[in-house]
C-alpha positions as CSV (number, residue, x, y, z in Angstrom):
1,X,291.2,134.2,51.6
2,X,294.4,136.5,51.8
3,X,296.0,138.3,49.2
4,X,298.1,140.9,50.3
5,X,300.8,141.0,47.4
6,X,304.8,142.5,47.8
7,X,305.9,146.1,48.3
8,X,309.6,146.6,47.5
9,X,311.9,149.4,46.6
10,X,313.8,149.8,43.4
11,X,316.4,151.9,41.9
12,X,317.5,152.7,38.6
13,X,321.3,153.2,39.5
14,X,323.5,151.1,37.0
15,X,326.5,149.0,38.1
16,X,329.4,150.4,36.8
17,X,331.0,147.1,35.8
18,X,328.6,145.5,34.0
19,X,326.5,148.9,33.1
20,X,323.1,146.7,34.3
21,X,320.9,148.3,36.8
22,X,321.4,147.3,40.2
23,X,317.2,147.2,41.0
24,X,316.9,146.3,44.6
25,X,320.6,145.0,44.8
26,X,321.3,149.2,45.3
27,X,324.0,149.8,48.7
28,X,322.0,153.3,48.4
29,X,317.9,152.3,48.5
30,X,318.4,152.8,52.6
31,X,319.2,156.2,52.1
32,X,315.9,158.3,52.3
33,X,314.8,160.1,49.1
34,X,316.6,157.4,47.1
35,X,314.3,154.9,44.8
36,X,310.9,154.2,44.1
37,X,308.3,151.8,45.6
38,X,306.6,149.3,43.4
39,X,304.4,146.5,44.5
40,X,302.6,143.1,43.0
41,X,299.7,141.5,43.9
42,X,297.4,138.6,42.0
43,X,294.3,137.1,41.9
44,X,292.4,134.3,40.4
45,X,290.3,135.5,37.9
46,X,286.4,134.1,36.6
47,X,288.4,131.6,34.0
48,X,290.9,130.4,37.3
49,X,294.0,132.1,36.2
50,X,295.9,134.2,38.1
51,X,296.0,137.8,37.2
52,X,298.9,140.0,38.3
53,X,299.0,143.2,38.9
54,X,302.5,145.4,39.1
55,X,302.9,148.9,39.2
56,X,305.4,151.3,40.6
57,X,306.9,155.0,40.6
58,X,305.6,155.8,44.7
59,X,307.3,158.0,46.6
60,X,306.6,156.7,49.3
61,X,306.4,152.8,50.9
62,X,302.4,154.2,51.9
63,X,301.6,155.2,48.8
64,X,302.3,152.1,47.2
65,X,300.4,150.3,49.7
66,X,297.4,152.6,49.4
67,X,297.4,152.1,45.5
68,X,297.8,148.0,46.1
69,X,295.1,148.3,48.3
70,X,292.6,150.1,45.5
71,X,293.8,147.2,43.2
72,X,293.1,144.4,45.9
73,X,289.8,146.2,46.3
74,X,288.7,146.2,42.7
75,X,290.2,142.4,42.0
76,X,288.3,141.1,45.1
77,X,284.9,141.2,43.6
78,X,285.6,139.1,40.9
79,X,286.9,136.6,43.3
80,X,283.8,136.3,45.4
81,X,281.6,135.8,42.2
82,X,284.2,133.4,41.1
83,X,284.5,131.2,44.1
84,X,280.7,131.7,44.0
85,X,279.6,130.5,40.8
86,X,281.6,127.4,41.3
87,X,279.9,126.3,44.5
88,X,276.7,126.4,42.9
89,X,277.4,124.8,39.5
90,X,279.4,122.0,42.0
91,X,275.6,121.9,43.5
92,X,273.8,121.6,40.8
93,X,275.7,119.0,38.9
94,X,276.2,116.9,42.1
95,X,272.1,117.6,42.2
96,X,271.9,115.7,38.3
């Protein structure tokens, strides 16, 4: 299983018409040194719902894709136990 989540790059610059920020809409967010990286990721979790995760305020694209990775890391656990409980309680009532 694959879960590698979304890195993107967001500004806070507001569009003078409307006075709404622009987010990754931005003409600038090419421009180095302007924006921040955020990223999302989910996972199931022991109950089977998903769980995301979003954070954001890198400097940098790596950053953020070192700190998704620590995430990824800490959620994927949980998803082996998950996937392995279920296989053997699918056992053992198929066993009954």
């Amino acid at each position: 299983m694959a879960i590698k989540g979304v890195i993107f790059k967001r500004c806070s610059c507001k569009d003078p018409a409307n006075d709404r920020r622009m987010g990754a809409a931005c003409g600038r967010l090419m421009e180095r040194g302007h924006g921040r990286w955020y990223f999302h990721c989910s996972a199931g979790d022991l109950w089977g719902r998903r769980e995301r995760v979003r954070r954001g305020g890198f400097t940098s694209q790596a950053a953020a894709r070192r700190a998704r990775d620590e995430v990824l890391a800490q959620l994927m656990p949980l998803i082996d136990l998950d996937q392995c409980c279920s296989s053997k309680v699918t056992t053992w009532v198929l066993a009954s």
